[in-house]
C-alpha positions as YAML, in Angstrom:
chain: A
units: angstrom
residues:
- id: 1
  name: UNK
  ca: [76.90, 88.59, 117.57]
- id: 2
  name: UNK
  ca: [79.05, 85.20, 117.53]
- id: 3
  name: UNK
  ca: [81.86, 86.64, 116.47]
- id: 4
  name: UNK
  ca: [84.84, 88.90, 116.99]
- id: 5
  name: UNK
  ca: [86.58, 91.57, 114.54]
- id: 6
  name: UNK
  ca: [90.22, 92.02, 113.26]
- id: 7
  name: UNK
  ca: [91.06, 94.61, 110.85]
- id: 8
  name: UNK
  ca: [93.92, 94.45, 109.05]
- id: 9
  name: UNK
  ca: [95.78, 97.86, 108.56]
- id: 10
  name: UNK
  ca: [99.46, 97.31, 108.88]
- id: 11
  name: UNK
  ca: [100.43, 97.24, 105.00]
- id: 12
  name: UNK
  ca: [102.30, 99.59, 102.79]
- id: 13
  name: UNK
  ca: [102.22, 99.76, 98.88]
- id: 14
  name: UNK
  ca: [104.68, 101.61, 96.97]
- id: 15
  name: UNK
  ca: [102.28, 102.00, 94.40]
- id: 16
  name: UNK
  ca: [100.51, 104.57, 96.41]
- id: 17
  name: UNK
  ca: [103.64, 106.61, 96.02]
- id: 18
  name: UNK
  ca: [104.44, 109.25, 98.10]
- id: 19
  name: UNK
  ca: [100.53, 109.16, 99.69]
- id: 20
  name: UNK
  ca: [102.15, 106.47, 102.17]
- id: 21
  name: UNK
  ca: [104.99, 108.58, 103.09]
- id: 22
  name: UNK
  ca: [103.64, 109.71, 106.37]
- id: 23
  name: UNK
  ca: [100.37, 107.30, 106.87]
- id: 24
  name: UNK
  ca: [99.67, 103.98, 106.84]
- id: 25
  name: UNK
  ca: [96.74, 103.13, 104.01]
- id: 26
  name: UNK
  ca: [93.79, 102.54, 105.70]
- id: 27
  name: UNK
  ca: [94.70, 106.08, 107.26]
- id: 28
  name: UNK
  ca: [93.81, 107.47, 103.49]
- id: 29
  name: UNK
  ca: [91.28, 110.11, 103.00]
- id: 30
  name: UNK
  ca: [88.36, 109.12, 101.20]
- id: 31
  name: UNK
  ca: [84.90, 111.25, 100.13]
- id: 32
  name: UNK
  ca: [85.87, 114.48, 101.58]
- id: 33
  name: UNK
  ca: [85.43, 113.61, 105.67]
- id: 34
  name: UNK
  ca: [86.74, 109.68, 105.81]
- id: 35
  name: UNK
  ca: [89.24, 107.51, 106.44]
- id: 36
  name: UNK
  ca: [89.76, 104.06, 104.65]
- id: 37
  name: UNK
  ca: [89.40, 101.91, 107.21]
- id: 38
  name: UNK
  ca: [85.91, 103.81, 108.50]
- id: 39
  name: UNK
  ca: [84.82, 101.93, 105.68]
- id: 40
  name: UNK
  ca: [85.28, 98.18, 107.50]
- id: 41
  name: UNK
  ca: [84.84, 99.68, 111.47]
- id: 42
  name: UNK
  ca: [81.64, 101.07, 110.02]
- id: 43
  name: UNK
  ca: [80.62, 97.42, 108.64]
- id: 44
  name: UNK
  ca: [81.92, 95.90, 111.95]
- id: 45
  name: UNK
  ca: [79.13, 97.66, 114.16]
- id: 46
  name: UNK
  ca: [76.25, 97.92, 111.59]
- id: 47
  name: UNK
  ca: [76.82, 94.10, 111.66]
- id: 48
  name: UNK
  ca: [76.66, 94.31, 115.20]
- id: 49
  name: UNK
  ca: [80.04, 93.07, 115.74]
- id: 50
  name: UNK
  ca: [80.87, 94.77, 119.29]
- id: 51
  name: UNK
  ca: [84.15, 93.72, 120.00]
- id: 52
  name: UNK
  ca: [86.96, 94.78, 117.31]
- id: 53
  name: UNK
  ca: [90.76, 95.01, 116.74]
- id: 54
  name: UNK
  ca: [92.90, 96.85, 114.65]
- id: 55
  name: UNK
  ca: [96.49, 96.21, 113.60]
- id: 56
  name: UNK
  ca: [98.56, 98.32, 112.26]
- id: 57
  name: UNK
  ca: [102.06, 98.50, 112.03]
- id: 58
  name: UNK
  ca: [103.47, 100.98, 108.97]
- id: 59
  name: UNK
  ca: [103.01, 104.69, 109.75]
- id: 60
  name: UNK
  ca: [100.53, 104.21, 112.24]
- id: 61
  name: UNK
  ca: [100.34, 107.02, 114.10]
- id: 62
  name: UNK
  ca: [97.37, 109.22, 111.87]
- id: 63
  name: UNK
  ca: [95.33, 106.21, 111.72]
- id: 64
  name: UNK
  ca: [96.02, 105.89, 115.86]
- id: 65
  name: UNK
  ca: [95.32, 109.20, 116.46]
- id: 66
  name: UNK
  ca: [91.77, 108.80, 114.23]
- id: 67
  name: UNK
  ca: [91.06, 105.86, 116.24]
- id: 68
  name: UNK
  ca: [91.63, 107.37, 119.52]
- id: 69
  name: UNK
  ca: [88.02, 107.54, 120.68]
- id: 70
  name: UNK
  ca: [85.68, 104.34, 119.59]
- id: 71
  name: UNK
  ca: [82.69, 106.29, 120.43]
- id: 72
  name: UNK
  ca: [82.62, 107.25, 116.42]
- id: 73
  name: UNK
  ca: [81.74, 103.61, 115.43]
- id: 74
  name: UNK
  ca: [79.71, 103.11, 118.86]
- id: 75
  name: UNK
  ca: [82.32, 100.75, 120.23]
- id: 76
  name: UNK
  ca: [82.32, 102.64, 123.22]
- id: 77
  name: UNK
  ca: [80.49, 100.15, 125.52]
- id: 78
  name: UNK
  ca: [81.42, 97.62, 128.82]
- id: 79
  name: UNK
  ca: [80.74, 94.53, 126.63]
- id: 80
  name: UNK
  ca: [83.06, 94.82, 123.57]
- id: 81
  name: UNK
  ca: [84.87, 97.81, 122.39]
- id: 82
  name: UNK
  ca: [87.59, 98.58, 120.09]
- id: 83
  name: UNK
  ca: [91.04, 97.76, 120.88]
- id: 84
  name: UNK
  ca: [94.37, 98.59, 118.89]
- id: 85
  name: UNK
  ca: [97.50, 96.60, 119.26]
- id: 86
  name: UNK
  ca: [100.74, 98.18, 117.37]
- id: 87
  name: UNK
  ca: [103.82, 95.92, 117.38]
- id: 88
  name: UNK
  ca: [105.06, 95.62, 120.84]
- id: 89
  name: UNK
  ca: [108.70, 94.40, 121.88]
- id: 90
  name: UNK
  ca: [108.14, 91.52, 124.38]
- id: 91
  name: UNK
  ca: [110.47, 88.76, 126.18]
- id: 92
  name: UNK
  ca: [109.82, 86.81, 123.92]
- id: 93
  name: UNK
  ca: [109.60, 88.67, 120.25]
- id: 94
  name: UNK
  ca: [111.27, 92.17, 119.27]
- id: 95
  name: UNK
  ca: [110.17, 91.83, 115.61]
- id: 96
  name: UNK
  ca: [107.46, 93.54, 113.65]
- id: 97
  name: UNK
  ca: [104.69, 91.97, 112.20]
- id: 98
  name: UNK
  ca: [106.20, 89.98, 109.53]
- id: 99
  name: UNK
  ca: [102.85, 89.20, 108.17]
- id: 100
  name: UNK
  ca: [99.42, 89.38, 108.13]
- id: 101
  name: UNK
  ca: [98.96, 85.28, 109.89]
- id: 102
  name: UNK
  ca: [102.40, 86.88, 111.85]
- id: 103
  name: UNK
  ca: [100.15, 89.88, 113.25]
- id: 104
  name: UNK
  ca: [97.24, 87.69, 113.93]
- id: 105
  name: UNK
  ca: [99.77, 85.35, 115.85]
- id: 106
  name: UNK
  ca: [101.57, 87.68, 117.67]
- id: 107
  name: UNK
  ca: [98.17, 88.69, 118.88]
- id: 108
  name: UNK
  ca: [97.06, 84.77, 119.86]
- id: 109
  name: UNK
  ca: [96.16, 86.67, 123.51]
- id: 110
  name: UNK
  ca: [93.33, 88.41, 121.88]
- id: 111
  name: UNK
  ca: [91.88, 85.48, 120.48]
- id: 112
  name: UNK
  ca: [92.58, 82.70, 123.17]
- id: 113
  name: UNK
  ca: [90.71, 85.41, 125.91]
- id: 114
  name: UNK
  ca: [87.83, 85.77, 123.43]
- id: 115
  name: UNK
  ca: [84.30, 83.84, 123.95]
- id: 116
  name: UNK
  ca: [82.87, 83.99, 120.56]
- id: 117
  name: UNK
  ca: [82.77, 80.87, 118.26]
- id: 118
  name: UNK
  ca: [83.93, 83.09, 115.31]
- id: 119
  name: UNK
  ca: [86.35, 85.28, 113.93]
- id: 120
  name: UNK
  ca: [85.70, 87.81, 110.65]
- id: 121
  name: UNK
  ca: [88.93, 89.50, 109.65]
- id: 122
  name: UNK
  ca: [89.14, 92.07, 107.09]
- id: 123
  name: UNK
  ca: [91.44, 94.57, 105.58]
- id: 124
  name: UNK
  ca: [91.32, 98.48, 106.07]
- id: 125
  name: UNK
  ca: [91.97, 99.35, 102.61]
- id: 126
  name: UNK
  ca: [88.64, 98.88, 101.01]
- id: 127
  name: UNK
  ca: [85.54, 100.67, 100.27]
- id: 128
  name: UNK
  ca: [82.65, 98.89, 100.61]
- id: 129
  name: UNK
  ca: [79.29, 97.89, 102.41]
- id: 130
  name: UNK
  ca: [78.86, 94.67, 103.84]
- id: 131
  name: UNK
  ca: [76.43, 92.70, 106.37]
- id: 132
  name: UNK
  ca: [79.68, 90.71, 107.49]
- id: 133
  name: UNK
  ca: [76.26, 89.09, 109.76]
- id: 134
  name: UNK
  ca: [74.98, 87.75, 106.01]
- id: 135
  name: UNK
  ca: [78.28, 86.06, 105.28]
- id: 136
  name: UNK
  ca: [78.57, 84.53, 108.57]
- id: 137
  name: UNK
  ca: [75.22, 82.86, 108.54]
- id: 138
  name: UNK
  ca: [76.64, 81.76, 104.91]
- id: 139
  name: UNK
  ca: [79.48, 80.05, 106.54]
- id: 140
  name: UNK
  ca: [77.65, 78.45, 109.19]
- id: 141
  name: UNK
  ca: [75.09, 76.87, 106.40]
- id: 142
  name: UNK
  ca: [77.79, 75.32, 104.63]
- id: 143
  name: UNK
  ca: [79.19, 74.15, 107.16]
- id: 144
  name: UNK
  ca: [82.98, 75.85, 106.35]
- id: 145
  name: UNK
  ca: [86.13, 76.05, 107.74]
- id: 146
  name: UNK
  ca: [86.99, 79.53, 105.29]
- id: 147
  name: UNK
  ca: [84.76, 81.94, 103.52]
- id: 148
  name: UNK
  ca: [86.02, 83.97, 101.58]
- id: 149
  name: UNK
  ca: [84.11, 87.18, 99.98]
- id: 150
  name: UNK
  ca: [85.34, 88.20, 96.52]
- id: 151
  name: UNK
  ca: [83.48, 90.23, 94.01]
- id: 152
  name: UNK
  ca: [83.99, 89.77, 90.34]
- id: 153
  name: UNK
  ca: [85.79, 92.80, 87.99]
- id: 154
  name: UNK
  ca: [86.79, 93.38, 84.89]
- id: 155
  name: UNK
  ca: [89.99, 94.23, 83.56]
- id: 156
  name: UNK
  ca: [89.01, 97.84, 82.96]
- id: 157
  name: UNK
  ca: [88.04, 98.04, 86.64]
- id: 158
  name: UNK
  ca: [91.73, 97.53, 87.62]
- id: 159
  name: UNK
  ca: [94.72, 95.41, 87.05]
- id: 160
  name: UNK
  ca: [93.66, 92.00, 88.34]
- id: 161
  name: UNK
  ca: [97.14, 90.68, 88.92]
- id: 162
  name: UNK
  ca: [97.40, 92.74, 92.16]
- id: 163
  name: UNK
  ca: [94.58, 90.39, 94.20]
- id: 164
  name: UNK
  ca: [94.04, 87.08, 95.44]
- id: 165
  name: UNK
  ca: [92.40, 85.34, 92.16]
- id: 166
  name: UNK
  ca: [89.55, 82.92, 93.07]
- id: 167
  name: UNK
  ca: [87.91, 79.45, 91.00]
- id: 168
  name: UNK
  ca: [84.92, 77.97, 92.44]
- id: 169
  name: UNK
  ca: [82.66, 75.19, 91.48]
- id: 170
  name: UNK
  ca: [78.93, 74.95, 91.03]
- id: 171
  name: UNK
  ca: [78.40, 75.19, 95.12]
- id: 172
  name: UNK
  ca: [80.63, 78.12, 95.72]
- id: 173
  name: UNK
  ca: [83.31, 76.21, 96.90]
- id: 174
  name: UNK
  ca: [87.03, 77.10, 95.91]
- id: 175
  name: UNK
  ca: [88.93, 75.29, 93.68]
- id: 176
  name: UNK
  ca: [91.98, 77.12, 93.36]
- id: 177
  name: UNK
  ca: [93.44, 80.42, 94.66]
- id: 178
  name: UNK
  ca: [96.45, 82.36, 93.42]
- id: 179
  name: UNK
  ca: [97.77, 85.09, 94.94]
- id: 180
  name: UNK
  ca: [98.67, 88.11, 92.35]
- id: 181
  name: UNK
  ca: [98.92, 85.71, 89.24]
- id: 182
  name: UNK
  ca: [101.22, 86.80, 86.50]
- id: 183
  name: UNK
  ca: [98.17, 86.32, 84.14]
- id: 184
  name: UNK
  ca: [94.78, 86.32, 86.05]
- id: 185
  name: UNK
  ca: [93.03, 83.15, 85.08]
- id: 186
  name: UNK
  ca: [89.67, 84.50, 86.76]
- id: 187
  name: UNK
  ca: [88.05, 87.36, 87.22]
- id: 188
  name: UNK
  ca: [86.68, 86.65, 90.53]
- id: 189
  name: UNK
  ca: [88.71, 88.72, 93.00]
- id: 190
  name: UNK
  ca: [89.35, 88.41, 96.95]
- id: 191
  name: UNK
  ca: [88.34, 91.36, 98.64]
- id: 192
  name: UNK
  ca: [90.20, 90.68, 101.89]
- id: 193
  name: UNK
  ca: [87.55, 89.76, 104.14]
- id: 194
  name: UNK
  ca: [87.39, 86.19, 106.00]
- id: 195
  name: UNK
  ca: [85.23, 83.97, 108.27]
- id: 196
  name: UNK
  ca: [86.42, 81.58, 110.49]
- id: 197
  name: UNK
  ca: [86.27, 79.52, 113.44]
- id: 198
  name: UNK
  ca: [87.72, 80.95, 116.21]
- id: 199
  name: UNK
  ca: [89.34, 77.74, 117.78]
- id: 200
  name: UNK
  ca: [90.74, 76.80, 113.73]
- id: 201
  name: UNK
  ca: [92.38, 80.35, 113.22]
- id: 202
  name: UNK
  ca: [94.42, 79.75, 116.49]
- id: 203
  name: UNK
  ca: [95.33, 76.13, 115.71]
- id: 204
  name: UNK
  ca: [96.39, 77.29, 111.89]
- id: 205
  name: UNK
  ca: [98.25, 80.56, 113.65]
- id: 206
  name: UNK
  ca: [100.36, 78.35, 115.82]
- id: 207
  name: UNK
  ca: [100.94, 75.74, 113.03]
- id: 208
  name: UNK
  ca: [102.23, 78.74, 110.99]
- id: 209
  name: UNK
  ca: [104.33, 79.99, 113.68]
- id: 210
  name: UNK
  ca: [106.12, 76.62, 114.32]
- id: 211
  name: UNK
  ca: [106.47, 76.03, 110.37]
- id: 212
  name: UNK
  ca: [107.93, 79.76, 109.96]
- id: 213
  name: UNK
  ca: [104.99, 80.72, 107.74]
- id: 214
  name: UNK
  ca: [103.80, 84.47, 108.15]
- id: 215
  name: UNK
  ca: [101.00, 85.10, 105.69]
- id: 216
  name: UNK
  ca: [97.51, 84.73, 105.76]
- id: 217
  name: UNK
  ca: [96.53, 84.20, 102.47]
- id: 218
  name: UNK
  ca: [99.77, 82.58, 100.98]
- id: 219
  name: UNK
  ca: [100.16, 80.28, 104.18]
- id: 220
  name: UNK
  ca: [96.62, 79.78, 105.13]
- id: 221
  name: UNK
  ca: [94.33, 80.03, 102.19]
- id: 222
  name: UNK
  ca: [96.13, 78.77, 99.40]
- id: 223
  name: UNK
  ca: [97.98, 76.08, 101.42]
- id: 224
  name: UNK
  ca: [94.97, 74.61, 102.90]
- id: 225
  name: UNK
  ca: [92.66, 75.14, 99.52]
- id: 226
  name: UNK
  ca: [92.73, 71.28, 98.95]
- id: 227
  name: UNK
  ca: [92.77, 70.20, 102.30]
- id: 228
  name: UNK
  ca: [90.12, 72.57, 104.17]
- id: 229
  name: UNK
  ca: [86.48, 73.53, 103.22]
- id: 230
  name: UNK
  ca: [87.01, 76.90, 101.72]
- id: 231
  name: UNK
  ca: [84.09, 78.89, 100.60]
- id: 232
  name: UNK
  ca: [83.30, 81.95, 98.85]
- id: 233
  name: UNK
  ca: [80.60, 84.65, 99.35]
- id: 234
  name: UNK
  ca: [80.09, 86.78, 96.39]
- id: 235
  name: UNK
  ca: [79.62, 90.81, 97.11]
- id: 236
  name: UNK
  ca: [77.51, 92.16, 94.05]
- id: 237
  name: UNK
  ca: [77.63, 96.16, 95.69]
- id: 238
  name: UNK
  ca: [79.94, 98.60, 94.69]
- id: 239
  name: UNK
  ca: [83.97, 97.59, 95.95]
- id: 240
  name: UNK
  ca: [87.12, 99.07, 95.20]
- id: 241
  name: UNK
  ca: [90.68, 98.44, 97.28]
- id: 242
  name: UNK
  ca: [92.99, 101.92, 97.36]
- id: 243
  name: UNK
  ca: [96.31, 100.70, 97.17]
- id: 244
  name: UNK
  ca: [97.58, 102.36, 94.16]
- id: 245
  name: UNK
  ca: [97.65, 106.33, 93.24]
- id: 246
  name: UNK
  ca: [95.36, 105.55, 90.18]
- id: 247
  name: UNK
  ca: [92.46, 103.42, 92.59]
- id: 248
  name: UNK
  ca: [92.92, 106.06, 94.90]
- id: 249
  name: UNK
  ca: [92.08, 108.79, 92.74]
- id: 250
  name: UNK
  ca: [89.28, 106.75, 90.97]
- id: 251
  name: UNK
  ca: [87.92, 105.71, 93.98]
- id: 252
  name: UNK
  ca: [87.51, 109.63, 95.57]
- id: 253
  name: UNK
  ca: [86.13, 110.51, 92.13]
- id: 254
  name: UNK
  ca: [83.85, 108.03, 92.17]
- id: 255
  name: UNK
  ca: [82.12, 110.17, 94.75]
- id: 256
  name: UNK
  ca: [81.13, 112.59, 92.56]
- id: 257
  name: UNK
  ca: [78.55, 110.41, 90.89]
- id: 258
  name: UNK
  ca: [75.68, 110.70, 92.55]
- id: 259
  name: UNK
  ca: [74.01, 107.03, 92.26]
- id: 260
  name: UNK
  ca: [77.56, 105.96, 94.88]
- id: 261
  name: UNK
  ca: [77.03, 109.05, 97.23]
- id: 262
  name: UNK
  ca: [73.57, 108.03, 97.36]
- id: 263
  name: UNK
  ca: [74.31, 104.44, 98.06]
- id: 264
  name: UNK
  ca: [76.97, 105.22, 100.89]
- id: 265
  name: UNK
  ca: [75.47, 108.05, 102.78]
- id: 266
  name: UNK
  ca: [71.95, 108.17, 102.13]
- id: 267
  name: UNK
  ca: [71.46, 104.54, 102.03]
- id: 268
  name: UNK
  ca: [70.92, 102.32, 105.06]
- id: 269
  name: UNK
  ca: [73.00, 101.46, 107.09]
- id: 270
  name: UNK
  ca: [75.29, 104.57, 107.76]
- id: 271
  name: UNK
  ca: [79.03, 104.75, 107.26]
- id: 272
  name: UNK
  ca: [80.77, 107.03, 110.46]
- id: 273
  name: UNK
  ca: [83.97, 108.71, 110.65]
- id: 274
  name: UNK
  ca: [85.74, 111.10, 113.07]
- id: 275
  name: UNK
  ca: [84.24, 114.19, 113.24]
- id: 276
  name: UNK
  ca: [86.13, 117.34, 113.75]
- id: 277
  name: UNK
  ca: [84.42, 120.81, 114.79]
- id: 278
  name: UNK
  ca: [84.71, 122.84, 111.61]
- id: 279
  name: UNK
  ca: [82.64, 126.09, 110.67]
- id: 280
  name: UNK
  ca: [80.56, 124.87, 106.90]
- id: 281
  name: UNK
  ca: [82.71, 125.53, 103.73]
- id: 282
  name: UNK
  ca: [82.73, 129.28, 102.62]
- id: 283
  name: UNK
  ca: [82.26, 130.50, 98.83]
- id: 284
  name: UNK
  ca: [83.26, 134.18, 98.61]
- id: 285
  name: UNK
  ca: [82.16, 136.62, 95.71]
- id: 286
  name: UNK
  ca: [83.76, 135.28, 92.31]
- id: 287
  name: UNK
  ca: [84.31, 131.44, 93.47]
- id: 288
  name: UNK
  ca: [82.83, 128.89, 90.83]
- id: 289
  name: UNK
  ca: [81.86, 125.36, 92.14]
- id: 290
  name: UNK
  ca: [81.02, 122.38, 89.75]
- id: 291
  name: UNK
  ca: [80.22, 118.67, 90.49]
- id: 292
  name: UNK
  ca: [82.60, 118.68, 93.54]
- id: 293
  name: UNK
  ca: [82.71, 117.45, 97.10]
- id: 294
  name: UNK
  ca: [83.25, 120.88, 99.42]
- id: 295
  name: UNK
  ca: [84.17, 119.79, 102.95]
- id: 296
  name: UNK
  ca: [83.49, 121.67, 106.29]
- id: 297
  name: UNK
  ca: [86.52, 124.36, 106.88]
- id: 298
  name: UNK
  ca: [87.17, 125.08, 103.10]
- id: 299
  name: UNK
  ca: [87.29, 128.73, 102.04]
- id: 300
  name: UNK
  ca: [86.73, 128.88, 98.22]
- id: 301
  name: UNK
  ca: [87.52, 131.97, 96.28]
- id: 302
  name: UNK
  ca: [88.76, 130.45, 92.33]
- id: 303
  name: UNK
  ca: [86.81, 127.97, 90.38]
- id: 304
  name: UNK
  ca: [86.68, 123.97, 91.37]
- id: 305
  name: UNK
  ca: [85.54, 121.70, 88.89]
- id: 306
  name: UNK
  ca: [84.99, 117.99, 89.24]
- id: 307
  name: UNK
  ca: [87.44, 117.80, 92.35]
- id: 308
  name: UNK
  ca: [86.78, 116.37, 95.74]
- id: 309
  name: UNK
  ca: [88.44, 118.95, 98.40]
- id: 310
  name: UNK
  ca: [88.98, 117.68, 102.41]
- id: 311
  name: UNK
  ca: [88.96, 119.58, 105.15]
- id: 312
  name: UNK
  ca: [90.33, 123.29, 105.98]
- id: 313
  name: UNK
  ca: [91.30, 123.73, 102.09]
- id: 314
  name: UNK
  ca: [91.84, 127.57, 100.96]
- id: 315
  name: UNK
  ca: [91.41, 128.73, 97.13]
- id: 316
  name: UNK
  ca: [92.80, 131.97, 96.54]
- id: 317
  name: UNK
  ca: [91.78, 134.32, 93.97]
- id: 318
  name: UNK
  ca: [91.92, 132.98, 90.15]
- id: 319
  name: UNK
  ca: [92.94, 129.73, 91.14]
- id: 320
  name: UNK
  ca: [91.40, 126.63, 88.84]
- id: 321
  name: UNK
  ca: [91.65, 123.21, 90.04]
- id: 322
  name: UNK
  ca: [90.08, 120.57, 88.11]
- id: 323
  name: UNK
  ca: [89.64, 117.03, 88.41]
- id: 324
  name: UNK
  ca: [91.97, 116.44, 91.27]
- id: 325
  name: UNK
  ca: [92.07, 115.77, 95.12]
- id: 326
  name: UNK
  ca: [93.26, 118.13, 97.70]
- id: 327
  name: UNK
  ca: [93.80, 116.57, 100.65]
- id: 328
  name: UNK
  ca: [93.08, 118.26, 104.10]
- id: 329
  name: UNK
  ca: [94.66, 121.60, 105.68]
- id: 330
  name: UNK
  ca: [96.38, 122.92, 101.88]
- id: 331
  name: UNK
  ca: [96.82, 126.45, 100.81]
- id: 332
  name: UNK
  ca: [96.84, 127.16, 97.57]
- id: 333
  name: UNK
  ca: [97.76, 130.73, 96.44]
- id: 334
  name: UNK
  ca: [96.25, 133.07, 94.18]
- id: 335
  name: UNK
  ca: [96.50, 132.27, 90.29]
- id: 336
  name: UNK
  ca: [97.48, 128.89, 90.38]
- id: 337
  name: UNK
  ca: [96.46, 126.11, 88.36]
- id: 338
  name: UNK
  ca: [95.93, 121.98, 89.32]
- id: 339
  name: UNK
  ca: [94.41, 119.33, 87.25]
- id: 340
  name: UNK
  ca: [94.56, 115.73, 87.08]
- id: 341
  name: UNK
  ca: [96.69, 116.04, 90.64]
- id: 342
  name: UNK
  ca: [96.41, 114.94, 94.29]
- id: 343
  name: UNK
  ca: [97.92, 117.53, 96.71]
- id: 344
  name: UNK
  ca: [99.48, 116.49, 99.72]
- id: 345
  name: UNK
  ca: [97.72, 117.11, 102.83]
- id: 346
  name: UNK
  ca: [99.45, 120.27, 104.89]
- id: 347
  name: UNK
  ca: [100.92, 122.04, 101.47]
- id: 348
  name: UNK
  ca: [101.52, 125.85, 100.62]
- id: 349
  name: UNK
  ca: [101.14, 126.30, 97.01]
- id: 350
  name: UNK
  ca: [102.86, 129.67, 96.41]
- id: 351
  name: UNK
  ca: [100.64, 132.31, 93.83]
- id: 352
  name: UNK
  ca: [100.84, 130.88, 90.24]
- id: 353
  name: UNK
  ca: [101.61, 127.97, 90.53]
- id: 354
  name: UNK
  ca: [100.96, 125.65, 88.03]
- id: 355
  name: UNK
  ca: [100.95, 121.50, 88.14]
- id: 356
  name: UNK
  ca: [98.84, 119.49, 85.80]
- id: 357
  name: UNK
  ca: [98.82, 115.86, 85.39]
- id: 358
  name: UNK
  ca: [96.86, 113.47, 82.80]
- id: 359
  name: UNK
  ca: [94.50, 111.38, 83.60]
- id: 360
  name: UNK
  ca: [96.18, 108.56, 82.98]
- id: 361
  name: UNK
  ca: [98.99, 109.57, 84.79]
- id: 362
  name: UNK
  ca: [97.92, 111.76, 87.99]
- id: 363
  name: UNK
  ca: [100.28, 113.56, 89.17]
- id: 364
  name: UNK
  ca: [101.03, 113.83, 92.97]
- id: 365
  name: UNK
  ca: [101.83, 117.24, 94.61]
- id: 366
  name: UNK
  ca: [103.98, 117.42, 97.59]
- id: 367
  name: UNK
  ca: [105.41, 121.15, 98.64]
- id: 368
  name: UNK
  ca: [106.84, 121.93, 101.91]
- id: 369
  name: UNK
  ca: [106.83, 125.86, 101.29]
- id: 370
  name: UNK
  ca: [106.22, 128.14, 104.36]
- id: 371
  name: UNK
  ca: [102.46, 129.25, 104.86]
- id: 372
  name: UNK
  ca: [102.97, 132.80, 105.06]
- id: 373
  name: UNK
  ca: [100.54, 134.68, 106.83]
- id: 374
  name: UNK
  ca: [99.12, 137.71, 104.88]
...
């Protein structure tokens, strides 16, 4: 491949609420055994990008414990492999990453040591497919110093007015880009994945730097939208960005239709993950399961309708939880009662409980009771 990875996975978004309280977001649990940002490594080596980096800054220590081994994603090799640079105090800066061209700057080493002509960067907050190889033979063709991939939404899809808003002409070319409009003027949105020449990111990093100028698409992309040959590559295949409770939960419920399952783990190529040794889910006498996602170390006894469970979940006796996510390693007691919720990861729901949200308001769980053992 001619080009290196970065993945982007430093951010934090209030509007995931208390979700980002203890991980970063592309550390998010997604489909029952996944993390966001499996989503882009998985792209990375199907595209048979061998040499990737990750940075993430904000709560990173779930996301740098899932990326301890690279042998998941195959990036376990001499030539290449997967490398993941926090924020580091140095001689010469004792800052964080102020933003995303400031991470990509403060990391110049990994580029400048790098062979490949190219770079693809790309955020660990979406869930997608993508032959990042397709958009970089794209890039080449038109000879461009940006491309861009966006995908186009409606307003019922989500609220435009929290993405990078795209206008292109007849050849694909960008016109104009606005950065979470007030009013989006366009439906075409930026999905957060970029091509470009190696030796041009480093010249625009260091121009940044010396102008004071810290983000990427503020800095870089709109800035230069006039000036540089900025082109977009349009992704027709199912996309959706987690960054707010009500994505989040659409995007995990998505999962229970069974044209996307299909199309993301039956369909070539393959997304990987982490995998943990866990005994298959266990459905005792009286448990009722309906359209749901079940994952390995669960232990169902109550009734689960339309609800997408993760890993090492208990149901006692009686218990109804419908439409909602429970997130990996919760107890929930005996008689209790969750709908339209997400519950924390690591909860103890006490017997009868009861917490129901709407579903246009879901309602997010977090209980720090002690797991009594009985």
């Amino acid at each position: 491949m001619k080009a290196i990875g970065i993945i982007l996975a430093g951010g934090n978004s209030k509007r995931v609420g208390k979700l980002s309280d203890k991980r970063a977001i592309a550390a998010l649990p997604i489909a029952g055994s996944y993390r966001a940002i499996d989503f882009a490594l998985s792209n990375m080596t199907n595209s048979k990008v061998n040499k990737v980096a990750v940075f993430p800054q904000f709560n990173a220590r779930s996301l740098n414990e899932h990326l301890s081994s690279s042998k998941w994603w195959d990036f376990g090799r001499k030539q290449g492999g997967l490398y993941v640079f926090t924020p580091t105090v140095t001689k010469s800066n004792n800052s964080w990453y102020l933003g995303t061209a400031d991470a990509l700057y403060q990391n110049l080493d990994y580029l400048k040591k790098s062979h490949e002509p190219y770079v693809i960067i790309a955020a660990g907050d979406g869930v997608y497919k993508l032959d990042y190889g397709k958009v970089l033979d794209r890039h080449i063709e038109k000879n461009a110093d940006i491309t861009v991939v966006y995908t186009t939404m409606s307003d019922k899809d989500d609220d435009l007015t929290r993405f990078g808003i795209l206008k292109l002409d007849e050849n694909e070319r960008i016109v104009d880009f606005e950065e979470k409009p007030l009013v989006a003027e366009s439906n075409n949105v930026s999905i957060g994945v970029y091509v470009i020449r190696r030796r041009h990111l480093i010249e625009v990093l260091e121009r940044c730097a010396k102008e004071d100028r810290h983000d990427f698409v503020k800095d870089v992309l709109v800035r230069y939208k006039n000036v540089r040959k900025i082109y977009g590559y349009k992704l027709d295949t199912y996309w959706r960005n987690i960054a707010t409770v009500e994505s989040y939960y659409r995007t995990n419920m998505d999962f229970l239709k069974k044209d996307v399952r299909d199309y993301f783990f039956k369909q070539y190529p393959d997304v990987y993950s982490k995998v943990d040794d866990l005994p298959p889910a266990k459905y005792n006498a009286g448990s009722e399961i309906k359209n749901s996602i079940i994952s390995s170390g669960c232990i169902i006894n109550g009734k689960v309708e339309n609800s997408v469970l993760f890993k090492d979940v208990y149901i006692g006796n009686n218990c109804t939880i419908k439409n909602s996510i429970i997130l990996n390693d919760v107890y929930i007691g005996d008689d209790s009662y969750i709908e339209n919720c997400i519950v924390e990861s690591r909860d103890t729901l006490r017997p009868g409980t009861n917490y129901i949200g709407t579903d246009g308001e879901i309602k997010i769980v977090v209980e720090k009771n002690v797991r009594y053992i009985l």
